[in-house]
N, C-alpha and C positions, 0 to 999 in steps of 0.2 A: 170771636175776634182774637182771643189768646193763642187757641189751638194756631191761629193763622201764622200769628206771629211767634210762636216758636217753632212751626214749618219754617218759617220767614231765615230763623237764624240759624236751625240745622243747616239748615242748606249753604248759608253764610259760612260757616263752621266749618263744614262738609268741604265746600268748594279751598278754600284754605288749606285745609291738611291736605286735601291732591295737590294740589300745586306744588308745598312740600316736599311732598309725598317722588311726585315726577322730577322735579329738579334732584332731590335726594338719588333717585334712583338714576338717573342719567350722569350723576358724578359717581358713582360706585360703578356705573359703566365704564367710566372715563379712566378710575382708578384701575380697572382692569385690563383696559388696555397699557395701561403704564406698566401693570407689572409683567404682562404677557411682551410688550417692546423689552422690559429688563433682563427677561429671558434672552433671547436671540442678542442683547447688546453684551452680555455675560457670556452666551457661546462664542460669539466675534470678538471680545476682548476689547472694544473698542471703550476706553475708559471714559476720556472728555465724555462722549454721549453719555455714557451710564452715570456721568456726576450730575449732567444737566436731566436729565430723566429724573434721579431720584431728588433732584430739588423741584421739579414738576410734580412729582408724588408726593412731597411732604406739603408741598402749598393743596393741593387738593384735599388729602388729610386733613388739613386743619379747618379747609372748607367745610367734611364731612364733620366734624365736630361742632361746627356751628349749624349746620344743616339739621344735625341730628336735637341741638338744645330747639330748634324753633316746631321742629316732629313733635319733641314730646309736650308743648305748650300745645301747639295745634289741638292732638290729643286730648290733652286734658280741657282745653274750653270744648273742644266737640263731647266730649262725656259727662260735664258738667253739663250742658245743655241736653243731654239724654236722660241728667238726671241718675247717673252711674257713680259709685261711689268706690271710685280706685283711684290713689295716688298716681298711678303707673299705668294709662289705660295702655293695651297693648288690640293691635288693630284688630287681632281676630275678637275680643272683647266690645268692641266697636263693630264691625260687622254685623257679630249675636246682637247686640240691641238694635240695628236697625233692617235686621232679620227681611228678606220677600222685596226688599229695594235693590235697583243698579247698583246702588250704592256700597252696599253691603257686596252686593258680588264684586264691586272694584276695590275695595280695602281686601278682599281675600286674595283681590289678583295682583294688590300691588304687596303682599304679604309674601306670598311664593315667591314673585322676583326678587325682594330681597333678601332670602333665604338662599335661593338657588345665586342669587352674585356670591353673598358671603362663601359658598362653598365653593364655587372655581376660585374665589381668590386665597380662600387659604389654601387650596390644590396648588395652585400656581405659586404660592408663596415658599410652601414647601420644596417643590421644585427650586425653583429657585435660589433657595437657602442651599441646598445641597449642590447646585451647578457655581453658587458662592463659596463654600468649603472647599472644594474640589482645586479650586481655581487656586486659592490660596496656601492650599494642601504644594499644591505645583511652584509658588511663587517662594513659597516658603524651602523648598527641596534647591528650589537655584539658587537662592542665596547661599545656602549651606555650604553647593557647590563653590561659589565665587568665594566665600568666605576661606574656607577651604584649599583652594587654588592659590589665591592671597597671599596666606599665612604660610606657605611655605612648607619645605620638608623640615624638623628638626636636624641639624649636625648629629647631638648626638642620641642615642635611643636608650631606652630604658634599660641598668643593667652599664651602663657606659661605656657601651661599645662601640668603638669607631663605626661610620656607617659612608662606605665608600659612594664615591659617584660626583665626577665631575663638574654634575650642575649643581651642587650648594657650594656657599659660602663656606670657607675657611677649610678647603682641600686647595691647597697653594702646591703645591709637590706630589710629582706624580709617584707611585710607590716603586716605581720601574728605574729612576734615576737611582 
């Protein structure tokens, strides 16, 4: 009867951290698509989009953070119930104990896609970061321009030498009169 009923609660357990597990994994999908849209919003320059994106991406984030605190409780009652003695079960950990089960093969398969998200999104972040610098490298060179333009010629130049030319201030007299 015991045996039965701690089949009863793996499974209980079990069914929990997927659930987790899939919703977890479909918002780090969702996260990817965000940063792969901030790509293309970064090449078009189209800013409003790119503010309202990344306020889409920080609500998601912070989804994934709570997504991620209910992972690791999941976890841990699933490995207490295995009888595993790790603060930190980490799935492949979980798997190995429930070793020749579906089960075991689906914590390995949802182990992969989270590994393979994490790496297009720091691929993609990178990109991005750099399509960010670039951007600002550019915004930052016309202001200089504008600033620049602005500010005018000096009258006089270093050395205080008159410096001819019609278009500044305080050549009132032409040298020719």
């Amino acid at each position: 009867m015991q045996n039965r009923d701690t089949l009863a609660t793996v499974a209980t357990e079990y069914q929990h951290l997927e659930q987790v597990l899939d919703t977890l994994v479909k918002t780090y999908r969702k996260l990817l698509d965000l940063v792969r849209k901030e790509k293309d919003l970064l090449l078009e320059a189209k800013v409003d989009e790119l503010i309202l994106n990344n306020q889409e991406k920080e609500n998601t984030l912070e989804k994934l953070s709570a997504l991620d605190s209910q992972r690791i409780n999941a976890a841990l009652s699933l490995a207490r119930v295995l009888k595993l003695e790790s603060s930190a079960p980490r799935l492949l950990e979980l798997a190995e104990a429930m070793k020749g089960s579906k089960e075991s093969d689906h914590l390995r398969q949802y182990q992969n896609t989270l590994v393979l998200l994490f790496e297009r999104l720091k691929t993609q972040n990178l990109q991005n970061e750099t399509y960010a610098k670039s951007a600002l490298k550019t915004v930052h060179g016309a202001l200089d321009d504008v600033k620049e333009t602005l500010s005018g010629k000096k009258t006089y130049q270093k050395g205080g030498q008159y410096k001819a030319g019609p278009e500044q201030a305080g050549n009132f007299v032409s040298k020719e009169a």
